[in-house]
MARVEXKOL-357044 format. One record per atom (N, C-alpha, C): y, z, x; residue number from 1. Coordinates in nm, 4 decimals, padded with zeros to 6 digits. Layout:
% residues N
<r yy="Y" zz="Z" xx="X" resi="NUM"/>
...
END
This chain:
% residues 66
<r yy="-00.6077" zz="03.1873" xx="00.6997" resi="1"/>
<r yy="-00.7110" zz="03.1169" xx="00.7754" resi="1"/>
<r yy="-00.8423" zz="03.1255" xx="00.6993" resi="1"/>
<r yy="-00.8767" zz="03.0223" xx="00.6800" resi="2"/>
<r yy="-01.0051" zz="03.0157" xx="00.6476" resi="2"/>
<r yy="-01.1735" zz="03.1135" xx="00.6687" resi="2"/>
<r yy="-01.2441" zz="03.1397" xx="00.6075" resi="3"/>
<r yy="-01.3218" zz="03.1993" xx="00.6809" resi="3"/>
<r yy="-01.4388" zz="03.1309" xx="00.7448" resi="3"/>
<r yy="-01.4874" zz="03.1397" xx="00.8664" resi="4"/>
<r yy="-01.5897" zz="03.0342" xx="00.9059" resi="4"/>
<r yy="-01.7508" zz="03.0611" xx="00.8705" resi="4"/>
<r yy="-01.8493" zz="02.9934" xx="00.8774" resi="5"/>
<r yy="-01.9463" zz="03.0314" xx="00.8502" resi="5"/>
<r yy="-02.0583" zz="03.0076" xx="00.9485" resi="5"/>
<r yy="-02.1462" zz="03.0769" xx="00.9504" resi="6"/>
<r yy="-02.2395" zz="03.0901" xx="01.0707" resi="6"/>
<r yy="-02.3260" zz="02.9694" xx="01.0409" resi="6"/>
<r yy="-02.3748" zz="02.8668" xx="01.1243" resi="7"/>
<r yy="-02.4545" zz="02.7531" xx="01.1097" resi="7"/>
<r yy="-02.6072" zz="02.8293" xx="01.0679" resi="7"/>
<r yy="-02.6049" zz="02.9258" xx="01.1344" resi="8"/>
<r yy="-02.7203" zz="03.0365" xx="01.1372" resi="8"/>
<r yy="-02.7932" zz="03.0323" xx="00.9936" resi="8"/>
<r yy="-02.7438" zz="03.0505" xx="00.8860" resi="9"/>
<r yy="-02.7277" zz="03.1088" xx="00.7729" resi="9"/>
<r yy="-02.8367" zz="02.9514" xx="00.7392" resi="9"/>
<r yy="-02.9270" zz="02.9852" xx="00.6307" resi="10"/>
<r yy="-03.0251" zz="02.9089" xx="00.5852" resi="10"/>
<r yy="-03.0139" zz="02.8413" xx="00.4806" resi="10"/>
<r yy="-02.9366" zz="02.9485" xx="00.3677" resi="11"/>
<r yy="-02.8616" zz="02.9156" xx="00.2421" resi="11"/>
<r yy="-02.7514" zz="02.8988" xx="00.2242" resi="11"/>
<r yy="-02.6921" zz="02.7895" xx="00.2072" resi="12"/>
<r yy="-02.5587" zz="02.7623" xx="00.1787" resi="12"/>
<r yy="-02.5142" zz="02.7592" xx="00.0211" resi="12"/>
<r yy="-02.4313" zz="02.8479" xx="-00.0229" resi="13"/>
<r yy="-02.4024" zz="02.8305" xx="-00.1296" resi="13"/>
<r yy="-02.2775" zz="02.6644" xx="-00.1771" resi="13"/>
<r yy="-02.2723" zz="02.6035" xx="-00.2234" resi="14"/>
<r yy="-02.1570" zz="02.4931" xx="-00.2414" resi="14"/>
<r yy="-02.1050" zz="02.5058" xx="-00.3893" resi="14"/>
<r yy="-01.9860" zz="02.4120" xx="-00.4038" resi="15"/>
<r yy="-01.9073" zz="02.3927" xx="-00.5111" resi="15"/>
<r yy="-01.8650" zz="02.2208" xx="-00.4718" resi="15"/>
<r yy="-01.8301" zz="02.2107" xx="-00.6560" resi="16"/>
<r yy="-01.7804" zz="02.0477" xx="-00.6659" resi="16"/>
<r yy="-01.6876" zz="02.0485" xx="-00.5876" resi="16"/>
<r yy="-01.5945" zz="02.1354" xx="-00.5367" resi="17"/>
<r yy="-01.5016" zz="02.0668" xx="-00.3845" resi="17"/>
<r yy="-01.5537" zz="02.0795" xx="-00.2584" resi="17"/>
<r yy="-01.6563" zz="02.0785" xx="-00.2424" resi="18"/>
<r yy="-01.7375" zz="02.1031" xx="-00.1228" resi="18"/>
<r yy="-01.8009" zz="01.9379" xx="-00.1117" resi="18"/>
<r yy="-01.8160" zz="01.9157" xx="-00.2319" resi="19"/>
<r yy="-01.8743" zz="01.7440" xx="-00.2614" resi="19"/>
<r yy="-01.7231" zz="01.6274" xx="-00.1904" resi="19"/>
<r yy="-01.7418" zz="01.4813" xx="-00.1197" resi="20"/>
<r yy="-01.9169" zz="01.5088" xx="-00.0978" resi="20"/>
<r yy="-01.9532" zz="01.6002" xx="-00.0004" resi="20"/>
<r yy="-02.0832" zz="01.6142" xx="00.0276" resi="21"/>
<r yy="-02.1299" zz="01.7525" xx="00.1180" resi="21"/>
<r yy="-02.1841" zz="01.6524" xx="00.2479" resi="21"/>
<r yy="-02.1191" zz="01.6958" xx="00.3610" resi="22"/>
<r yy="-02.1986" zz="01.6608" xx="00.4451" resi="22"/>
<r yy="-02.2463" zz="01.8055" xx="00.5704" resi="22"/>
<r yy="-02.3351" zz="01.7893" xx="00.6411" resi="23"/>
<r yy="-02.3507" zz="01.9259" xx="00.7389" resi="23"/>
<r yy="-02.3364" zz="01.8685" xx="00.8753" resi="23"/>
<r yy="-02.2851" zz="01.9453" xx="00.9670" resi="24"/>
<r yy="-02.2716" zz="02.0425" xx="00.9363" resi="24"/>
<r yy="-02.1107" zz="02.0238" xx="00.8487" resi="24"/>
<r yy="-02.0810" zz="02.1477" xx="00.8081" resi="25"/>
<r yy="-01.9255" zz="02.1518" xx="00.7295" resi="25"/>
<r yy="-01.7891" zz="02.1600" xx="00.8269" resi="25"/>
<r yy="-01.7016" zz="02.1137" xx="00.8054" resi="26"/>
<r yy="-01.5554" zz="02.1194" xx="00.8750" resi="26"/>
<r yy="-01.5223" zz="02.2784" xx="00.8876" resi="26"/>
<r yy="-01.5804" zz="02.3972" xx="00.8272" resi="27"/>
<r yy="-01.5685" zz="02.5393" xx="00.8672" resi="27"/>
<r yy="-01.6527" zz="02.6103" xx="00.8998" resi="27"/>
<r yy="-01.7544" zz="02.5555" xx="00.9575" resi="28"/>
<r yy="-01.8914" zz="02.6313" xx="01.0534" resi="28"/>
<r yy="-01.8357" zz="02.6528" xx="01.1742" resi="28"/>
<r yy="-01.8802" zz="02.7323" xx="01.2578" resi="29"/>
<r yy="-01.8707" zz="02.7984" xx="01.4087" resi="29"/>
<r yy="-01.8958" zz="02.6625" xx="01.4922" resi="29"/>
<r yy="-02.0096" zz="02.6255" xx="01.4525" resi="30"/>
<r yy="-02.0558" zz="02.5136" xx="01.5019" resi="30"/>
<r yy="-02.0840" zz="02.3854" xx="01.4927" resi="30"/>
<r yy="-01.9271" zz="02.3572" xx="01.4514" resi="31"/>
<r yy="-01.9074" zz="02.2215" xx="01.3170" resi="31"/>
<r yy="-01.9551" zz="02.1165" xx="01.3867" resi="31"/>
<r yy="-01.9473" zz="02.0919" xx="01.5749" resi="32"/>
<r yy="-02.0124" zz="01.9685" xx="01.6023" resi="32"/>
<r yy="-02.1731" zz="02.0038" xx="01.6471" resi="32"/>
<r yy="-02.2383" zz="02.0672" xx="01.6477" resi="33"/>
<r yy="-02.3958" zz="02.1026" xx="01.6847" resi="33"/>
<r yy="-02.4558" zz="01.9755" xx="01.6287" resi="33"/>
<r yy="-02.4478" zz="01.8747" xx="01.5857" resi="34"/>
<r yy="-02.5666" zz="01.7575" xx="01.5744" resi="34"/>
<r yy="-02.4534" zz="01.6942" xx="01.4324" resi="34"/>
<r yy="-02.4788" zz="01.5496" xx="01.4778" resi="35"/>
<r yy="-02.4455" zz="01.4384" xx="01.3953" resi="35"/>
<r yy="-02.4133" zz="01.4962" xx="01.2446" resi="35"/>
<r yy="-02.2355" zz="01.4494" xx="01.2303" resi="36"/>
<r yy="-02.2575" zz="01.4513" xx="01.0845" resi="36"/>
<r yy="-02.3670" zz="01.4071" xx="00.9905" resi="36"/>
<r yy="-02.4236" zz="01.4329" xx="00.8862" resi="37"/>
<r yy="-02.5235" zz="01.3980" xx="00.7865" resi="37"/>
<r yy="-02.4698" zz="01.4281" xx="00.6033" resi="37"/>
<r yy="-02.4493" zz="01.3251" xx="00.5987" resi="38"/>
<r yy="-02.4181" zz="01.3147" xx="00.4139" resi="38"/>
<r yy="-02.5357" zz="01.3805" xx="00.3300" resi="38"/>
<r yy="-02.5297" zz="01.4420" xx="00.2456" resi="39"/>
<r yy="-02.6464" zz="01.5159" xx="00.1783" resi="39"/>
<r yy="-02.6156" zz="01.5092" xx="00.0576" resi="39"/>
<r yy="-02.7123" zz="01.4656" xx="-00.0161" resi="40"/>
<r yy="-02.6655" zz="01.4459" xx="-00.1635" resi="40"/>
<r yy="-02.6937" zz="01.5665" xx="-00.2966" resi="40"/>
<r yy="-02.6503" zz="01.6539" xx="-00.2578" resi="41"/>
<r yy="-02.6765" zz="01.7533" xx="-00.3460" resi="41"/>
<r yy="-02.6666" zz="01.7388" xx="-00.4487" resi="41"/>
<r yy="-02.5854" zz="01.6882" xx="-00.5266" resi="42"/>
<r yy="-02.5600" zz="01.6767" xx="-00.6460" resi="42"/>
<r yy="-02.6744" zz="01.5733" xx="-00.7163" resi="42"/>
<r yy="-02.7431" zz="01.5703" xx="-00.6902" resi="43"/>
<r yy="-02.8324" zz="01.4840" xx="-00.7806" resi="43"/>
<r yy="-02.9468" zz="01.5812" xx="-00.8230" resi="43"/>
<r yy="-02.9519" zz="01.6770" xx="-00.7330" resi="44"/>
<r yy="-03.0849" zz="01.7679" xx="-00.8278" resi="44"/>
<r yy="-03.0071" zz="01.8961" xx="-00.7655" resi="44"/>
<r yy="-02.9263" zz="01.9087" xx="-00.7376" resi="45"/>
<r yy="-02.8912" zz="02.0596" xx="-00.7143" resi="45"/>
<r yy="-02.8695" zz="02.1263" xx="-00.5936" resi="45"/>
<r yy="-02.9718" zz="02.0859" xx="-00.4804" resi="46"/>
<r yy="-03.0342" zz="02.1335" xx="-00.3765" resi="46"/>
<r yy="-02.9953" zz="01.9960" xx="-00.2738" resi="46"/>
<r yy="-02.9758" zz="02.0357" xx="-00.1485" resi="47"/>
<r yy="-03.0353" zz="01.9136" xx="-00.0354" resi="47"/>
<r yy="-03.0580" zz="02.0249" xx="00.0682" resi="47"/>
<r yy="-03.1670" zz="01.9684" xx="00.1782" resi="48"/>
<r yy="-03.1909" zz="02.0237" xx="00.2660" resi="48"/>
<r yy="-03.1369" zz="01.9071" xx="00.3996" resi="48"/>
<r yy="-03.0964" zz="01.9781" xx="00.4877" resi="49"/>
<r yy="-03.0253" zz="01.9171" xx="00.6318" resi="49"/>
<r yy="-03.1396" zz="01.8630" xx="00.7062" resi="49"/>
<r yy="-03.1540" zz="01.7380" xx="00.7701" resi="50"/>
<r yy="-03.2753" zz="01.7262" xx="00.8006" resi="50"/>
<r yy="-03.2805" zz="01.6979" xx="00.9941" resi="50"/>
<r yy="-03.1339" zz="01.7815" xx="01.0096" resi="51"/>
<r yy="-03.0966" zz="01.7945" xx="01.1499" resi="51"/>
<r yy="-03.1356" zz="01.9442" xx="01.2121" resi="51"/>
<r yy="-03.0749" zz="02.0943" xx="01.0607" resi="52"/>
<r yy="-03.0774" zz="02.1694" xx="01.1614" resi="52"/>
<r yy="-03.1805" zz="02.2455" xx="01.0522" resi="52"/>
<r yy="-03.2190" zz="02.1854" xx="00.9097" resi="53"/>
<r yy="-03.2776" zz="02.2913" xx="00.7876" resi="53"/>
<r yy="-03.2188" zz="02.3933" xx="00.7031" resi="53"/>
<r yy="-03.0844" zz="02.3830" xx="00.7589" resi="54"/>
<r yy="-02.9806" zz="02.4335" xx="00.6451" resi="54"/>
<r yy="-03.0298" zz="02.3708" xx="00.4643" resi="54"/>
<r yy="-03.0382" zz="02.5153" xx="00.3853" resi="55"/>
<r yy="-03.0418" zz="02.4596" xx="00.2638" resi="55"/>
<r yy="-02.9195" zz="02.5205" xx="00.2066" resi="55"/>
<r yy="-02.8678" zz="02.3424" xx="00.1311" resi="56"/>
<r yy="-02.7104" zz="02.3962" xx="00.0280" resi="56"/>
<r yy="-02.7925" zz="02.3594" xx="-00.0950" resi="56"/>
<r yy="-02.6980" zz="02.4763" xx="-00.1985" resi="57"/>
<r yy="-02.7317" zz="02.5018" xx="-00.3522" resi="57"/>
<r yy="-02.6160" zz="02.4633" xx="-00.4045" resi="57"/>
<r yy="-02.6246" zz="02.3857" xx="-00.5080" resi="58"/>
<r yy="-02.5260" zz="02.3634" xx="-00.5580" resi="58"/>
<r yy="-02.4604" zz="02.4338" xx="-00.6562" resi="58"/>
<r yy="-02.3672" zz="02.5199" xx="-00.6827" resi="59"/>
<r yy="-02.3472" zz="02.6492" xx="-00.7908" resi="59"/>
<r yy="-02.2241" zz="02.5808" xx="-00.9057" resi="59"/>
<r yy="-02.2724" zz="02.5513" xx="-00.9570" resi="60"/>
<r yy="-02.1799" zz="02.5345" xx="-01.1169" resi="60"/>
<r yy="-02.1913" zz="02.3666" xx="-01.1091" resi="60"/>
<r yy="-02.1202" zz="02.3060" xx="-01.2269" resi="61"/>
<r yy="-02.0813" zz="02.1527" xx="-01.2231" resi="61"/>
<r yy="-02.0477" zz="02.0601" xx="-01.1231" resi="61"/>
<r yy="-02.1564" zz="01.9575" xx="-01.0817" resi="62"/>
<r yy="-02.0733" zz="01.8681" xx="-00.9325" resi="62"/>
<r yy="-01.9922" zz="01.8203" xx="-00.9936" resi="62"/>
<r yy="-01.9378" zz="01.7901" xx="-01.1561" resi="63"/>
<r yy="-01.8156" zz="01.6908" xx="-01.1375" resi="63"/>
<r yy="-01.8032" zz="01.5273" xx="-01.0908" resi="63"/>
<r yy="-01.6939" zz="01.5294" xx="-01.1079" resi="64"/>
<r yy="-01.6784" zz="01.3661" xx="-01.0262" resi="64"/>
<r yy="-01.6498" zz="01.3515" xx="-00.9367" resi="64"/>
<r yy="-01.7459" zz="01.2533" xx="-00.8545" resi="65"/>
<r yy="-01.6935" zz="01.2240" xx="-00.6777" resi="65"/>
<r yy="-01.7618" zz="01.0869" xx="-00.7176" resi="65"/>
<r yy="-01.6934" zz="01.0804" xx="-00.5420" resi="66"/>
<r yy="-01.7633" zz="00.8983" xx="-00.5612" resi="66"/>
<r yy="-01.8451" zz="00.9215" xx="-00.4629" resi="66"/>
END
């Protein structure tokens, strides 16, 4: 089983299979708390959620997605 993650949490670490990224994520506690939102991290590294202020980092190569 997966491990879940607290919506709580400010910093999200991500990876190129995490892309694309939307928040909240399919393994948060509180995966429906407010409208999916697409976030484009991969273009500078960083996106911030502009629902709950979750910030994801993007850690190593985004790779290819569409």
């Amino acid at each position: 089983m997966a491990e879940l993650k607290e919506n709580t949490r400010r910093v999200i670490e991500v990876t190129a299979k995490d892309l694309p990224l939307h928040c909240p994520m399919p393994d948060m506690v509180a995966w429906n708390s407010h409208p999916r939102v697409f976030l484009p991290v991969h273009k500078t590294g960083e996106a911030l959620c502009p629902y709950c202020g979750t910030q994801y980092k993007l850690i190593g190569p985004a790779g290819h997605h569409h």
